[in-house]
N, C-alpha and C positions, 0 to 999 in steps of 0.2 A: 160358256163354261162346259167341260165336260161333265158328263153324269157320272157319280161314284157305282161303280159294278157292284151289283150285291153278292151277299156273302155264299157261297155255295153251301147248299142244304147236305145236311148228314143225316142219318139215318137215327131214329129216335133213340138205340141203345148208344149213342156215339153222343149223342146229344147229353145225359144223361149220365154218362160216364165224364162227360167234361165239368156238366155241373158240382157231381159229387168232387173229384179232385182236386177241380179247381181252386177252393180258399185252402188246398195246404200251401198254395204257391203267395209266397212274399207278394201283400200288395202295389208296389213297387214292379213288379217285374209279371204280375196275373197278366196284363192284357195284351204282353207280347205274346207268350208263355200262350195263351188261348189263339191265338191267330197259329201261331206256330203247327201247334198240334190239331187246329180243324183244316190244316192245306196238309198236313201228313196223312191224318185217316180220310178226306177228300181222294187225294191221290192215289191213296190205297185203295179206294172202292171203286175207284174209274181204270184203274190199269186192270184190278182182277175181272170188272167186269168183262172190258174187250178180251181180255184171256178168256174167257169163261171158265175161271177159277174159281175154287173153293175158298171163304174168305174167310171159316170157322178157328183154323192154325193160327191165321195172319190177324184175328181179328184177339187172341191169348195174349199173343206178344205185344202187339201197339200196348193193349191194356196194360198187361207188368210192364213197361218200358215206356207208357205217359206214366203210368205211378213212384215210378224207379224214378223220374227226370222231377215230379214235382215234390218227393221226399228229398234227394237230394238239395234241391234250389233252399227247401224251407231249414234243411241242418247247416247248410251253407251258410245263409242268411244268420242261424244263430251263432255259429263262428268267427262270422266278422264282428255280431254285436256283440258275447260275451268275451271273447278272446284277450286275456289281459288283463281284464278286468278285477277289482277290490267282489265282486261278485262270487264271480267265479271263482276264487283263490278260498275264499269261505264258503262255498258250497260244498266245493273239492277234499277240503278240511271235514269239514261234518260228513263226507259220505266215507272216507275212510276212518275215524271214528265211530262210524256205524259199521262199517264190516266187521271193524277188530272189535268191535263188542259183542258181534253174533257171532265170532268164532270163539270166543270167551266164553259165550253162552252154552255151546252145546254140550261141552261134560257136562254141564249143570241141571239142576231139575227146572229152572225156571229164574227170574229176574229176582226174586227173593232171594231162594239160595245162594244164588252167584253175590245178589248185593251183601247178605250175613257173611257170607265165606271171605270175602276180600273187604269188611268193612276197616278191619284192622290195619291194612295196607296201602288204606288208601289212605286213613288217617295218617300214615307215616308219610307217603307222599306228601299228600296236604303241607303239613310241615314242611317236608325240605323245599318245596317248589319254590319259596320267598330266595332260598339260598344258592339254589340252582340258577334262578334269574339273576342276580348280583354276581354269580360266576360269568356269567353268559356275557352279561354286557359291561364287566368289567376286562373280561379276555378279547373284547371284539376290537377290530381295528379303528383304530382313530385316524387313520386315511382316511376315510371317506365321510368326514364330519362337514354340513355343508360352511360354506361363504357365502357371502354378498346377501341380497334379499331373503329374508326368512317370511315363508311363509305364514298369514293371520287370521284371525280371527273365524269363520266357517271352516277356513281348508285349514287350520292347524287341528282343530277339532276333530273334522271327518279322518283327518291322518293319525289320530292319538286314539281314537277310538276301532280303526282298521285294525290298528297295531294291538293292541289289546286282545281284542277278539282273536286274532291269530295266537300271541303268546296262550291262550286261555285253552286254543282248541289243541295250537302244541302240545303243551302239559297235560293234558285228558287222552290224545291218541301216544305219548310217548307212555303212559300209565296203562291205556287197552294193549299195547304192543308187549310191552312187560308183563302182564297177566296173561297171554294168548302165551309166551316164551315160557314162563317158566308154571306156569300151571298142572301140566303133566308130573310134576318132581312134588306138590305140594302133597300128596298120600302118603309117601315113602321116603321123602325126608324133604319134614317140613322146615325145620331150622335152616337148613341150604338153600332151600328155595325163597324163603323170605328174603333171608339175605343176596341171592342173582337177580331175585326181583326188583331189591332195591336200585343192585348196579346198572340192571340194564332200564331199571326208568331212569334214572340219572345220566347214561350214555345217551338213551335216545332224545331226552329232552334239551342236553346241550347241545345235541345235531342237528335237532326241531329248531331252536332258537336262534340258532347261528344262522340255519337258512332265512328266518322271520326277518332276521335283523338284514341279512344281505338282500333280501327281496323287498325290505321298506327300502332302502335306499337305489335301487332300482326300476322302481315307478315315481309317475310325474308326480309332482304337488300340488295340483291341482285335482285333476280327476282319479288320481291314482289308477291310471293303467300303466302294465310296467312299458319300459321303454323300450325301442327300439334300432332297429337300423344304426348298430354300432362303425364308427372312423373312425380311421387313426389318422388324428392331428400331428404335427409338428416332424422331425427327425430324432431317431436316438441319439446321436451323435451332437446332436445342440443341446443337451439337456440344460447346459447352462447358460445358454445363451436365449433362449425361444422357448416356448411352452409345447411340453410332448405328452402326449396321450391320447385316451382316447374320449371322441364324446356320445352322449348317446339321446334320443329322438323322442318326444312325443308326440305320437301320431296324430295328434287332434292339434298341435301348434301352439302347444302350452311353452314351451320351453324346453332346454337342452342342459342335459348332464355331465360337466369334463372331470373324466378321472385323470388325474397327471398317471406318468408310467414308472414315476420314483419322485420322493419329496426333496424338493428344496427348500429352500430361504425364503425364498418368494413366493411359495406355494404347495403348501404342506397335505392337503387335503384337498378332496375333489369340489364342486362349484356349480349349482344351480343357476343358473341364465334364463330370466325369464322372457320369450319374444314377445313382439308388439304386438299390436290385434290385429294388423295387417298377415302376419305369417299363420294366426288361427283362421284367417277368413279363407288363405290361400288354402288351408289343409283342410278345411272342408269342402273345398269345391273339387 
């Protein structure tokens, strides 16, 4: 058997600098990632050396440029894992609900102020938000109501409870976005302002909900990550004959979404298709 060659020695800051970066790097991919970069700065200290070059320049760069390589791998990492995700979609939600509340903030002296000065307003919201949802999901389209297996028990749950949580954070950032609008007008005419206040929490909240509603039906039923990797099934031209539309993916091999591309007789609305465990097993490997 041949003997394994040992590793070529680096120099103690090199040492040292691998240690500290090395767990930003996804563990999953650290102990390429570490081979990798001790035959880059190996390299680099045996060509400067036979130069008898200065290795003070070259020794800046490797550093920002292994830091730059394992910051990258570790946001990467977190974009494959949150990307799509019921996670992300309410994080995203609550961090824009926090900006337009601290742009709200600042004519104000403080979170008191602000909450006394808009308590009145927001009771009137309060109020209409029951009526504004009942607009919402009475105007939304009934294409896309599903067929065939409906989802139970756990995953009807986790999906009703997603859904909520969105509706809740819509209505509170269409409410900061109408406060941040019309707030400069309330000193100098406040009867106007209450009332543009109204309309444009009202506009933004049915444009908040509309997207809520098109983005529940968009992700899978099971994990709820939205879907992907949209076909177009069928020909325009056979509408009547064959099924046209398009369908759409989820990525972990849950199942497929077919939206027809106009309703018929036979199929009025779009269609949940759950695959076998064989198609999840494929999509994970």
């Amino acid at each position: 058997m041949m003997s394994q060659t040992p590793a070529p020695t680096l120099p103690p800051f090199d040492r040292k600098l691998l240690r500290v970066v090395e767990p930003i790097v996804p563990l999953a991919e650290r102990k390429e990632w570490s081979r990798a970069w001790q035959a880059e700065l190996w390299h680099m200290h045996h060509r400067n050396k036979a130069r008898h070059r200065s290795t003070c320049r070259m020794m800046i760069d490797f550093s920002i440029g292994l830091t730059r390589d394992a910051l990258w791998l570790r946001t990467e990492s977190w974009r494959r894992t949150f990307t799509g995700t019921a996670v992300l979609c309410i994080a995203s939600l609550a961090g824009l609900i926090l900006v337009a509340s601290l742009v709200a903030l600042v004519p104000e002296a403080g979170w008191r102020a602000l909450r006394s000065s808009l308590g009145e307003q927001f009771d009137r919201a309060l109020l209409a938000a029951p009526l504004i949802v009942f607009v919402a999901f009475a105007s939304a389209s009934r294409r896309h109501i599903e067929q065939g297996p409906q989802s139970r028990g756990r995953f009807w749950i986790k999906q009703q409870a997603f859904f909520s949580a969105k509706v809740v954070q819509v209505l509170l950032l269409a409410f900061a976005l109408s406060v941040d609008v019309c707030q400069p007008l309330h000193p100098s005419l406040p009867a106007t302002a209450d009332f543009f206040q109204m309309f444009c929490f009202v506009l933004f909240a049915l444009i908040g909900l509309r997207w809520a509603i098109h983005d529940q039906e968009q992700r899978c039923k099971h994990c709820l990550h939205s879907l992907a990797t949209p076909a177009r099934v069928g020909r325009p031209s056979h509408n009547l004959l064959e099924w046209n539309g398009t369908e759409l993916n989820c990525k972990r091999g849950h199942g497929l979404l077919s939206i027809p591309e106009m309703e018929t007789s036979w199929c009025q609305s779009s269609r949940w298709i759950v695959l076998e465990a064989g198609w999840e097993q494929a999509a994970d490997i």
